[in-house]
Structure formats: C-alpha cells, structure tokens
C-alpha positions in Angstrom: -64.5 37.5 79.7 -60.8 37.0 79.8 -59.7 33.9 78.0 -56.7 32.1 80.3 -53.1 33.1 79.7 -52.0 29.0 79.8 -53.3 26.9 76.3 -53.9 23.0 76.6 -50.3 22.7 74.6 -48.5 24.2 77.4 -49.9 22.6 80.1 -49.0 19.0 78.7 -45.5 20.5 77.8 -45.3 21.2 81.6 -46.5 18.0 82.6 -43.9 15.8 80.3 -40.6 18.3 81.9 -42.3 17.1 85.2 -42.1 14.0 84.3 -38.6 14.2 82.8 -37.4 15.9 86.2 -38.9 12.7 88.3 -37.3 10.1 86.3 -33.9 11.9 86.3 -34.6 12.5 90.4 -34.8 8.7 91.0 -32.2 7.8 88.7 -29.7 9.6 90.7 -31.0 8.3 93.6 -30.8 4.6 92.0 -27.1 5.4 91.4 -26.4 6.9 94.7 -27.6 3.8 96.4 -26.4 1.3 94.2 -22.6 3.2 94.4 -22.1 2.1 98.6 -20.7 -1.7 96.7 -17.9 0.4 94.8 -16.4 -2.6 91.8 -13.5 0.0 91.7 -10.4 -2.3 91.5 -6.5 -1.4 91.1 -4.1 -2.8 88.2 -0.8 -3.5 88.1 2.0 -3.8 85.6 4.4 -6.3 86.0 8.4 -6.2 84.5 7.2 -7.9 81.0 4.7 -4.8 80.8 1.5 -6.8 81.6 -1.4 -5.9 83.8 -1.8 -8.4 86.7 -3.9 -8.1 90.3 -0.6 -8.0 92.4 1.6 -5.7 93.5 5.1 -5.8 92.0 7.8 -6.9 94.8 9.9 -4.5 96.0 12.8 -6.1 96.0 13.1 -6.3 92.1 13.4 -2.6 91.5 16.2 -1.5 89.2 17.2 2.6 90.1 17.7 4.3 86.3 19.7 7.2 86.2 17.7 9.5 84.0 20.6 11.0 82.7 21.6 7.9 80.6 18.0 7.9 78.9 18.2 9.5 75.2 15.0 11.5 74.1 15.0 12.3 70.4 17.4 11.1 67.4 20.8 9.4 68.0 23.9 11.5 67.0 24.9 9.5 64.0 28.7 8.4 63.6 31.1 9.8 60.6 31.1 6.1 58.8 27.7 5.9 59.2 26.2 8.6 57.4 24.8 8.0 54.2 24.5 10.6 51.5 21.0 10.9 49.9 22.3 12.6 46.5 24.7 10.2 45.7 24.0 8.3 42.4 22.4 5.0 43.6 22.2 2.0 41.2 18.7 -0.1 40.9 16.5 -1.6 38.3 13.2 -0.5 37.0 10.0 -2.5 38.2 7.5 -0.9 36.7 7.2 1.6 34.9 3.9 3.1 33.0 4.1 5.4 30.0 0.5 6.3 29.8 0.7 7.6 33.2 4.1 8.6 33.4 5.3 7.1 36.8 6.6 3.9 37.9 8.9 2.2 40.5 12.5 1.6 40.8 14.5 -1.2 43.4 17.5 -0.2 45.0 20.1 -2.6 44.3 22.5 -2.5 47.7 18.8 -2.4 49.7 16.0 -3.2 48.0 13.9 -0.6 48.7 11.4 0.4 46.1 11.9 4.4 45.3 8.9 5.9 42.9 9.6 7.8 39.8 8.1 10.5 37.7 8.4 11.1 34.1 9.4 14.7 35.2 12.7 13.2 37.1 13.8 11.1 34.2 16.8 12.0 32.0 16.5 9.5 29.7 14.3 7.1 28.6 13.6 3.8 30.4 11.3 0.6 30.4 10.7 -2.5 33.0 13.7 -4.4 33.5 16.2 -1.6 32.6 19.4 -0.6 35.1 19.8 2.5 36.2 21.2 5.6 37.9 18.9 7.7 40.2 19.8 10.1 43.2 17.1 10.3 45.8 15.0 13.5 47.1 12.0 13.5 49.2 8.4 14.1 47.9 5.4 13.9 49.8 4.8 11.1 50.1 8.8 9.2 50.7 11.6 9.5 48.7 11.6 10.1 45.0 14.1 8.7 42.4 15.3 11.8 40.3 18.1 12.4 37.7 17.2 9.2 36.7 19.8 7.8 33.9 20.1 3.9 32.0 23.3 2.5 32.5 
C-alpha cells in the first residue's frame, strides 16, 4: 500500500497560509470600506512661510522676474577679495607638545585656525604671537609657515 504523497507537516503549513490569505482578504476590505470618509485635507503656506488652512489671497501676489534670482556664489568685488596666503598675525591658544598640534586666534577675526607641528617653522608655546598663512586641510583651514614674532 501506497503511503500518501501529503505529511501532517504540510497540511498544517497549508492551513496557516490559508489563514494568512483570509486575514489579509478582510483587512483590505476593512480599509476599502473604512476609506469612503477620506481625512485627506489641503495645507497652505502663507507670506511668513507658515502652513495655515486658508488659501492665500490673491490680491497679495508679488510677480518675480526669474532673471533677477542668483543661483550659486556671488561674483566677488576687487576690494573685497581676501588673499588666503598672506601672512596673517594671531596668538597661540593652545598648543600641545606631546601631541604635536594646537590652536591659533586670528587677530583682525578671531577665528580659531589649527596647527600641526609639521607646519611650524619655529618653535612656539600658549600665549606666543605669531605669523601663519592659511591653507586648507580636511577638515577647515590650517595655520602653516607658522613663525613667532
């Protein structure tokens, strides 16, 4: 005698995919009956770039002419340009010999440039002014060249 092709193991496999398929069936139906009542609801943003519930009034449109817009970086004027390898004055923050790096202030901005024992041309300490020129790392600028005064 034949034994069946079909062990207990797949036939309760079948029966929980069954089961699956029925739940999913009346889910979808759930949804697509519960959907009719739509909460869809429209936004609008108003001049100060807030969302509110009304419309914005017609009347207070302003006409832009697209050509006055500027995408990307602003042509810079001849005075204004400044030149990055200039010798810049400052004042050493910090500086750590173990570790060989530290930080120096500009003194016309105030901006804090870091420094590596590599871009030193003499020695320096906390507290000492110096001369640096600037050059970008990867992180920001980098004081290099940098000399005591």
């Amino acid at each position: 005698m034949a034994k069946s092709q079909q062990t207990f193991n797949k036939i309760e496999k079948e029966k929980q995919r069954a089961k699956k398929r029925e739940e999913k069936r009346k889910k979808k139906e759930e949804r697509k009956s519960s959907s009719k009542g739509s909460s869809f609801e429209i936004a609008y943003v108003d001049k100060n770039g807030n969302l509110t519930d009304t419309p914005p009034d017609p009347e207070d449109k302003v006409e832009i002419d697209a050509s006055e817009i500027e995408i990307g970086v602003p042509k810079k004027v001849e005075g204004e340009e400044e030149d990055k390898h200039a010798p810049k004055e400052g004042k050493v923050s910090f500086f750590d010999h173990s570790k060989g790096f530290g930080f120096i202030i500009d003194s016309n901005t105030q901006e804090k440039h870091f420094v590596h024992v590599s871009g030193l041309i003499d020695e320096i300490d906390e507290n000492d002014k110096v001369t640096f020129e600037l050059e970008r790392g990867m992180k920001g600028m980098n004081a290099v060249r940098v000399k005591k005064i």
